[in-house]
C-alpha positions in Angstrom: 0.0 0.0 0.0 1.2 3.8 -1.2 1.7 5.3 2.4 0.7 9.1 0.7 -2.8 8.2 -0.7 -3.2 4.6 0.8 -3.8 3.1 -3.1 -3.4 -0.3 -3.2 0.0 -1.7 -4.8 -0.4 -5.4 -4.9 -2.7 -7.7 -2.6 -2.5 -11.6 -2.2 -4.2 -13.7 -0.2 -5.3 -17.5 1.0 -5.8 -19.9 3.6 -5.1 -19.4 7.7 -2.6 -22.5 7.0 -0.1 -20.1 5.0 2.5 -17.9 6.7 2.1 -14.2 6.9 5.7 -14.5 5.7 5.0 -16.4 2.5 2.3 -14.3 1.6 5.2 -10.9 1.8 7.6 -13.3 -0.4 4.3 -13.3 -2.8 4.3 -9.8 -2.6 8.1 -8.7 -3.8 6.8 -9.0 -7.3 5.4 -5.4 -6.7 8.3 -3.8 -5.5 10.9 -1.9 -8.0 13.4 0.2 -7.8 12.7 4.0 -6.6 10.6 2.4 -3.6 11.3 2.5 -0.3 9.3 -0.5 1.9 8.1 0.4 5.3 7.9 -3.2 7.5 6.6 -4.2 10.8 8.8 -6.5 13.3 7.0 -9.6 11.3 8.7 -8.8 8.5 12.9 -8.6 9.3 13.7 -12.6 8.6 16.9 -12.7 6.9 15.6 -14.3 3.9 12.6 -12.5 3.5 14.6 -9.2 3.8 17.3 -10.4 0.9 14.6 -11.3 -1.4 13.2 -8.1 -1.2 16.4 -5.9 -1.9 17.1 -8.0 -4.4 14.1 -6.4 -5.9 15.8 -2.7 -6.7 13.7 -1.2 -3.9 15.1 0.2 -0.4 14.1 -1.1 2.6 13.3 -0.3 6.3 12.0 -2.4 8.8 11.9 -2.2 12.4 13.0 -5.4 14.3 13.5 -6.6 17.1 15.6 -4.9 19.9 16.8 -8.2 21.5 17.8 -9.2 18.4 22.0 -10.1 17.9 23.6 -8.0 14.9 27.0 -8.0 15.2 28.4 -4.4 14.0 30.8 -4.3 10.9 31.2 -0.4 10.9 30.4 2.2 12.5 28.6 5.2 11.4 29.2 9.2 12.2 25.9 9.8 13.3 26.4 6.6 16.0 24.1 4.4 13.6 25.6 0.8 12.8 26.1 -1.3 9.6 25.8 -4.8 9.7 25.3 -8.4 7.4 22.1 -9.9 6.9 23.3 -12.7 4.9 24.7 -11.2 1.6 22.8 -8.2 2.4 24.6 -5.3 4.6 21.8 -2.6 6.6 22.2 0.5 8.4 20.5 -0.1 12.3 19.2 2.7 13.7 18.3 2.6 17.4 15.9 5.4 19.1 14.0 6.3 22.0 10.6 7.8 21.3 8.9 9.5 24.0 5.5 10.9 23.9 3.9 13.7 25.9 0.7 14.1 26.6 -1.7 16.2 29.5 -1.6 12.6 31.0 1.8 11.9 31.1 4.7 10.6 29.1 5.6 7.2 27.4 8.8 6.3 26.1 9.8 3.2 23.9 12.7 2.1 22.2 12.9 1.1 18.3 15.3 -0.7 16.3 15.3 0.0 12.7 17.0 -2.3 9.6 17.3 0.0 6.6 19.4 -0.5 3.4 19.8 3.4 3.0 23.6 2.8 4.1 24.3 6.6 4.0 23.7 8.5 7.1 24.5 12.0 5.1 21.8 11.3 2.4 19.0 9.9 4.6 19.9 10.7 8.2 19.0 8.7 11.4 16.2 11.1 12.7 14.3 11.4 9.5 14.4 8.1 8.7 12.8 7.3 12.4 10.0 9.9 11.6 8.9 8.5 8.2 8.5 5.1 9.9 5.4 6.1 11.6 3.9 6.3 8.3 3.8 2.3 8.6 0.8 2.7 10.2 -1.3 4.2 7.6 -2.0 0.3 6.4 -3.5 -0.1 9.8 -6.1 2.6 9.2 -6.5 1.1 5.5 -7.5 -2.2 7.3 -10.0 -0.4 9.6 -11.1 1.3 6.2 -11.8 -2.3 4.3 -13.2 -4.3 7.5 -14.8 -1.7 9.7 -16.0 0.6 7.1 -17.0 -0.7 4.0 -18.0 -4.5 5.8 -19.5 -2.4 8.8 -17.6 -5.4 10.6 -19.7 -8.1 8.7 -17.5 -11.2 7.6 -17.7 -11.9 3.8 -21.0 -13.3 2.6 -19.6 -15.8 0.4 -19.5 -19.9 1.0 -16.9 -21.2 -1.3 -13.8 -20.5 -2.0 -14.3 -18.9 -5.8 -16.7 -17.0 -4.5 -14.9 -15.8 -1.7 -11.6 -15.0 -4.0 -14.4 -13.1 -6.0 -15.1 -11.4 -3.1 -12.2 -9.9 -1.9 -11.3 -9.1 -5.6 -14.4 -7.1 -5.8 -13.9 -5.4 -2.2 -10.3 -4.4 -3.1 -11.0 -2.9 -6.4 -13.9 -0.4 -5.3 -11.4 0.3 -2.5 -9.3 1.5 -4.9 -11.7 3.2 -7.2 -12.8 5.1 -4.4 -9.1 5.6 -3.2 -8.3 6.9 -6.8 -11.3 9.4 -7.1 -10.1 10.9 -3.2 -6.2 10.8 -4.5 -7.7 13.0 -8.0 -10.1 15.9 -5.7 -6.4 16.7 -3.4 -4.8 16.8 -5.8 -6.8 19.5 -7.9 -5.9 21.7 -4.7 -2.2 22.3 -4.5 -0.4 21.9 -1.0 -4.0 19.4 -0.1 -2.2 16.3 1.5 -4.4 13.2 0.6 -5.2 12.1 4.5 -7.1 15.4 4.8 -9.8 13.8 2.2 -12.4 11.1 4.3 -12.6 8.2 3.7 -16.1 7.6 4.8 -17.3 10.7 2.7 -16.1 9.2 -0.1 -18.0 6.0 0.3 -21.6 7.6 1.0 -21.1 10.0 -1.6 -20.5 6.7 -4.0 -23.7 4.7 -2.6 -25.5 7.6 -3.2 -25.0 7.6 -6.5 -25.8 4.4 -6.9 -29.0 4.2 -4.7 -30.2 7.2 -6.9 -29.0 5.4 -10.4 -27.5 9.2 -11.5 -26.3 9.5 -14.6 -27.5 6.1 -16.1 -29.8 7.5 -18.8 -28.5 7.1 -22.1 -27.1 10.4 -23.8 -26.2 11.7 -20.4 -22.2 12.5 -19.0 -21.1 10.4 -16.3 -19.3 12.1 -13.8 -19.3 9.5 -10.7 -15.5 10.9 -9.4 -16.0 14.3 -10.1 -19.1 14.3 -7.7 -17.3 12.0 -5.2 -14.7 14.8 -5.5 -16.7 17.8 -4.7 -18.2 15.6 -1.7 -14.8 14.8 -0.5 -13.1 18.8 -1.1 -16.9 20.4 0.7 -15.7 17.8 3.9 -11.8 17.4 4.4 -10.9 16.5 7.5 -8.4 18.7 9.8 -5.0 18.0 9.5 -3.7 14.9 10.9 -3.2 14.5 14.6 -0.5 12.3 16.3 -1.8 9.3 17.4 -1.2 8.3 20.3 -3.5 4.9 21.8 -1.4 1.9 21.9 -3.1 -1.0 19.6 -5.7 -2.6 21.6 -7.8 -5.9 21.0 -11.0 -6.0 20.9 -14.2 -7.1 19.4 -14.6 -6.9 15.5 -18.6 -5.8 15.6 -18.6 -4.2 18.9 -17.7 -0.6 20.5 -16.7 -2.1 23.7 -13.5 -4.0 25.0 -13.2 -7.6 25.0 -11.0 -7.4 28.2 -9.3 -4.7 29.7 -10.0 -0.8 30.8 -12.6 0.9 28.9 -11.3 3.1 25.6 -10.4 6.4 26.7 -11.5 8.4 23.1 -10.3 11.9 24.5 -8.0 14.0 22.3 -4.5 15.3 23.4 -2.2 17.8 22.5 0.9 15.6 22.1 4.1 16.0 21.4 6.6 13.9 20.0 10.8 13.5 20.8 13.7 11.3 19.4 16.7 10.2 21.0 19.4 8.7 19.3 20.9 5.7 20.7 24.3 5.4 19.6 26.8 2.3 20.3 30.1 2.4 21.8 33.3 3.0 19.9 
């Protein structure tokens, strides 16, 4: 997935039986040079990660901190290089703290990236861009909370279930498209301000009301989802700040644990730069 407008690049999927892992290694076909992959923890095996440089495009992946990778050089910013295999990666070590009206949390992160050169792509931008990993997260919420309203798929087999997701993935991105085409008309409009959810209701609506399907008449379905989305854009985007929390798919309340505090916070963010010993 396109972190900027949350367009889908390439989607596989299959059976509970098949690895997470295998599905990614499905997945490198999409990546070229010019790229840059953002990765979860999940994703930092050592074969996985050569198979995807080997593609053309950069990489960086957060991994675990406990994790052993024996330095081969040291750079001047304190960041590390090490070998993966064949593969050598820059490891970038921070402490993020957050501050909020109800205190402060810090947590360490451990970055793999094959951006090598800490003059080029320095340390504390590269830490920053990594939070936009989680714009897939709120692409999930958009596919299975929003457009399924939590439902599960409706289909019984497995053809009709591929058919399914096919068809769920494509409007996603039909919708995504038309949202990505109103920002842009707007110079300086980044694509999170457009919503999601206006999109979609502006789209049923012009299907409920059959517009434009008289013969001899101009079809404009994205321009009006446009106008829908520029009349409603959202307020620039805050910091998150709620930790990932389980709970239940169709329901507003927990499974287990404290109740969902949904208040707002001025937050601000700060990076520390770990740096390892001569």
């Amino acid at each position: 997935m396109a972190c900027g407008t949350r367009s889908v690049i390439g989607a596989v999927f299959g059976p509970a039986t098949t690895g997470e892992l295998e599905y990614a290694r499905r997945l490198a076909a999409d990546l070229r040079a010019g790229m840059l992959l953002l990765g979860d923890r999940n994703f930092s095996a050592a074969t996985l990660l050569n198979q995807l440089a080997a593609t053309g495009a950069d990489l960086l992946v957060r991994c675990k901190t406990n994790r052993k990778l024996p330095p081969v050089a040291r750079c001047r910013d304190g960041s590390t290089l090490t070998r993966i295999g064949p593969l050598t990666v820059r490891v970038i070590e921070a402490e993020i703290t957050i501050r909020t009206a109800q205190g402060t949390r810090t947590g360490r992160y451990r970055l793999l990236t094959t951006l090598t050169d800490p003059a080029t792509h320095p340390a504390g931008e590269l830490v920053r861009l990594y939070h936009e990993r989680w714009e897939i997260e709120t692409a999930y919420a958009e596919l299975k909370s929003t457009m399924l309203g939590g439902r599960v798929l409706r289909a019984r087999t497995p053809d009709g279930i591929e058919q399914e997701v096919w068809a769920l993935l494509t409007t996603y991105q039909a919708l995504r498209t038309a949202m990505t085409d109103a920002t842009d008309s707007i110079p300086g409009t980044d694509p999170d301000r457009a919503g999601f959810l206006t999109a979609l209701a502006a789209a049923r609506d012009q299907l409920v009301l059959a517009a434009g399907i008289i013969t001899g008449t101009d079809t404009d379905l994205v321009g009006t989802i446009g106008r829908h989305v520029l009349a409603h854009l959202l307020p620039t985007r805050r910091i998150r700040t709620k930790d990932r929390i389980v709970k239940r798919a169709i329901s507003k309340y927990n499974a287990r644990g404290p109740a969902i505090d949904r208040t707002t916070y001025k937050a601000t963010i700060s990076i520390n730069m770990l740096t390892s010993s001569p």
